[in-house]
C-alpha positions in Angstrom: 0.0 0.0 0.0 1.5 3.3 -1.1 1.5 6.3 1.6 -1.0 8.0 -0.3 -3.8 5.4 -0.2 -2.0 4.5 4.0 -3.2 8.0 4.8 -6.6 8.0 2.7 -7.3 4.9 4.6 -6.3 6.6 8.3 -8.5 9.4 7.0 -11.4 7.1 6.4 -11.2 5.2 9.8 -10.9 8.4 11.6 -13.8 9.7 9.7 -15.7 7.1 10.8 -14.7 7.1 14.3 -14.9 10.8 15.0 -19.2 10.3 12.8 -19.4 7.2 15.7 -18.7 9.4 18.0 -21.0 12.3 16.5 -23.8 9.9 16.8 -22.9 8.5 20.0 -23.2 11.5 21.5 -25.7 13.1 19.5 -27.9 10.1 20.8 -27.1 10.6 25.0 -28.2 13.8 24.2 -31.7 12.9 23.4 -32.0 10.7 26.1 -30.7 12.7 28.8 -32.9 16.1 27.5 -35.9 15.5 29.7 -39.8 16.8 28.9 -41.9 18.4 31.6 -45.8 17.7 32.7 -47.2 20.0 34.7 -49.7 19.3 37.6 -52.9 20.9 39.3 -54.0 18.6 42.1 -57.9 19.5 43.1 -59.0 19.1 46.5 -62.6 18.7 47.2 -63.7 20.1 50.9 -67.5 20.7 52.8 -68.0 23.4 54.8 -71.5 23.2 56.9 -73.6 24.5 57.8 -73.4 26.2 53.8 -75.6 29.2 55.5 -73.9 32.6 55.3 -75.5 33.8 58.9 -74.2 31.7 61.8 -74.4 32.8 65.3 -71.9 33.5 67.9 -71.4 30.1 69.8 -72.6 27.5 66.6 -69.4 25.5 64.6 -68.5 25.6 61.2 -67.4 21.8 60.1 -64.6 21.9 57.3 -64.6 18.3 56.4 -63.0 16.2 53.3 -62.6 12.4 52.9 -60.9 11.3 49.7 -58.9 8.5 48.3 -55.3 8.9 47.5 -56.1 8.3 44.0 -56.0 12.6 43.4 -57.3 14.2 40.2 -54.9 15.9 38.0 -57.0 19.4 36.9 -55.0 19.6 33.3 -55.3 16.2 32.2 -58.4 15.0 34.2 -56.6 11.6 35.6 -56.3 10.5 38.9 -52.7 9.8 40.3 -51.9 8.2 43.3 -50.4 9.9 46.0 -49.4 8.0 49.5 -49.5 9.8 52.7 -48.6 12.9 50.6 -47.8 16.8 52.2 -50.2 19.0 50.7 -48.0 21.5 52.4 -51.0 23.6 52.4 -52.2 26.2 54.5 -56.2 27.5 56.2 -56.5 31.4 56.1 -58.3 33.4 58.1 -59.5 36.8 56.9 -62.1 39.6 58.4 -63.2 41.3 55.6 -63.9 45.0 56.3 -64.4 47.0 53.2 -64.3 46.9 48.9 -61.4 48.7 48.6 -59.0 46.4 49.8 -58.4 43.0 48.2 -58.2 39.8 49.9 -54.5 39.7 51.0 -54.8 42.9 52.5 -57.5 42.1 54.9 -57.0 41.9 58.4 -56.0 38.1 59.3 -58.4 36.6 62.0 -57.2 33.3 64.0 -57.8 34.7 66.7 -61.3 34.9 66.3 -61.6 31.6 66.4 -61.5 28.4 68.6 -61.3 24.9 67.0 -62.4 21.8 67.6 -60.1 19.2 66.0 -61.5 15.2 65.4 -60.0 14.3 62.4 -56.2 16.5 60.9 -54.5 19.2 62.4 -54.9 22.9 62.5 -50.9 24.4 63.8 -48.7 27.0 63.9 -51.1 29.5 63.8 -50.2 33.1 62.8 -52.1 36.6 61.9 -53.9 35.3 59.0 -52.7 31.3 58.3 -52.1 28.1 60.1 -50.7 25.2 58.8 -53.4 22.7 57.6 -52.5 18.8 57.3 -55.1 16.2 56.8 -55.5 12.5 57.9 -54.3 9.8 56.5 -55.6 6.5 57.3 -56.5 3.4 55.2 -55.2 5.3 52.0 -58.0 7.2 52.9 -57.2 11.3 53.2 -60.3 13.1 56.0 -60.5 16.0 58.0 -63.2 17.1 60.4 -62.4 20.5 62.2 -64.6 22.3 64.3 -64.4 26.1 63.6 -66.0 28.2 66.6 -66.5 32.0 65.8 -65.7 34.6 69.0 -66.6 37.6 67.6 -69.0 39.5 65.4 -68.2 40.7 61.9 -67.7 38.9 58.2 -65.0 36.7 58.0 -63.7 34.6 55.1 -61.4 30.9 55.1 -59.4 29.9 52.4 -56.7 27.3 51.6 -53.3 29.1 50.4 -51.5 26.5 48.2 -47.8 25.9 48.0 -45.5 27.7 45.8 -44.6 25.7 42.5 -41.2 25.5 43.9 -42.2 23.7 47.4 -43.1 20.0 46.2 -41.0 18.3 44.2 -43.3 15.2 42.4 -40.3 13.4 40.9 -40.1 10.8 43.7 -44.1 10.4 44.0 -45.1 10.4 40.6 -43.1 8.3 37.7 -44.1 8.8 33.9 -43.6 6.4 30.7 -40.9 7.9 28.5 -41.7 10.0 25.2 -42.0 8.0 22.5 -38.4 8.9 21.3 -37.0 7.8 24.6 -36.6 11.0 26.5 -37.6 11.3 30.6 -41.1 12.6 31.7 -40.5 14.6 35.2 -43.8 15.6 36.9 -43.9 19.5 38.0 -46.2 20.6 40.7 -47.7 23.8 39.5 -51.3 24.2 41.9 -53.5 23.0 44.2 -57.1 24.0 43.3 -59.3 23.8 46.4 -62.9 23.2 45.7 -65.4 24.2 48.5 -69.1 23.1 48.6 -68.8 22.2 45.0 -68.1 26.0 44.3 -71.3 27.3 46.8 -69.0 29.4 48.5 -71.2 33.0 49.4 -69.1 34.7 47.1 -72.0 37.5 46.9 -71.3 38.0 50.2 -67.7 37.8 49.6 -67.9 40.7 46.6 -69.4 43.1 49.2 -67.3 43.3 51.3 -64.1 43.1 49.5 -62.3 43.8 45.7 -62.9 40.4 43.6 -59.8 40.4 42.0 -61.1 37.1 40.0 -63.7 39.5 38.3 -61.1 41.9 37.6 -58.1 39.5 36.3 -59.9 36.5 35.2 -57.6 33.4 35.1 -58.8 29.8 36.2 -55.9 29.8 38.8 -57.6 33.5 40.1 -61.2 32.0 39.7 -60.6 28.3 41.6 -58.3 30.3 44.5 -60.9 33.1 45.4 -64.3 31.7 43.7 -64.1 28.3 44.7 -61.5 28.0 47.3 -62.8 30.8 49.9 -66.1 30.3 52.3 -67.6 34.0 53.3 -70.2 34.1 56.5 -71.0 36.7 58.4 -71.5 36.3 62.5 -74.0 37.5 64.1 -75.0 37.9 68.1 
């Protein structure tokens, strides 16, 4: 073999090594460039009695009870989640005039006594506490007695975590894409559903700004529409 047809030869070989290579890597690539799915758990609670007059002395009862089989909002399946942190928290809000917003109303845990049977009410600030249910039997329930101490209009609502607070890749595993790349689960809501949606929000709209009305996005319309429960207290 002459030089000339030696180094064509070498030429080819590395060609073909270094195009290997090329595809080698080309192909890790795919695989290890992941696709996202985003996530809206909903969370169905009862608040009774649904009146918007209660008296000083009678008990609200927030309740739930729920399989661990949770609905996705986005893609309407249910996905199991085991003795899961909601990480969520119960508000507590006197509402005291339509200029102001929700988040700027006075918090009110203090107005309140509660009677726990079933999850836990703690850590109670101003405005929030932490809220956790029950889990028993792969069965999720609450049952917490909520006992008014004063007069006024008052407001509950469930504040959700931040997207950044619950990480689903170790609670919920996806099939591949069809070309091979990694489906990892991102938490983006909790939409908390009270009485079906029979919330008082007349109430609610007269004696604070609905901002839902205003700026109308289904993550605005589930958090203050569907999500709060407005009752006024009377002597």
């Amino acid at each position: 073999m002459g030089g000339g047809d030696k180094f064509k030869v070498q030429g080819l070989l590395s060609f073909a090594l270094l195009s290997l290579i090329t595809l080698t890597a080309s192909r890790c690539d795919r695989e290890e460039a992941p696709t996202y799915r985003d996530f809206i758990f909903v969370l169905n609670f009862e608040i009774n009695p649904v009146d918007s007059l209660i008296s000083l002395g009678d008990t609200l009862w927030l309740t739930a009870e729920f399989d661990n089989k949770i609905e996705d909002f986005i893609s309407n399946e249910k996905f199991e989640l085991i003795d899961f942190n909601f990480r969520t928290l119960l508000g507590f809000f006197r509402l005291q005039g339509k200029s102001i917003g929700l988040p700027s109303q006075p918090g009110a845990t203090s107005s309140f006594d509660l009677v726990i049977k079933k999850g836990s009410v703690s850590n109670a600030f101003e405005t929030f506490a932490d809220f956790d249910f029950d889990y028993t039997s792969e069965v999720y329930s609450c049952e917490i007695g909520i006992v008014p101490k004063s007069q006024g209009v008052f407001c509950l609502n469930f504040l959700a975590p931040a997207p950044g607070d619950i990480n689903l890749s170790k609670t919920i595993t996806l099939p591949d894409t069809p070309d091979g790349r990694k489906v990892i689960p991102l938490y983006r809501n909790i939409y908390y559903v009270i009485n079906e949606g029979q919330t008082n929000f007349d109430l609610y709209k007269k004696h604070s700004v609905a901002s839902s009305e205003i700026l109308v996005t289904t993550d605005n319309i589930y958090y203050e529409q569907k999500g709060t429960f407005t009752f006024r207290v009377i002597d």
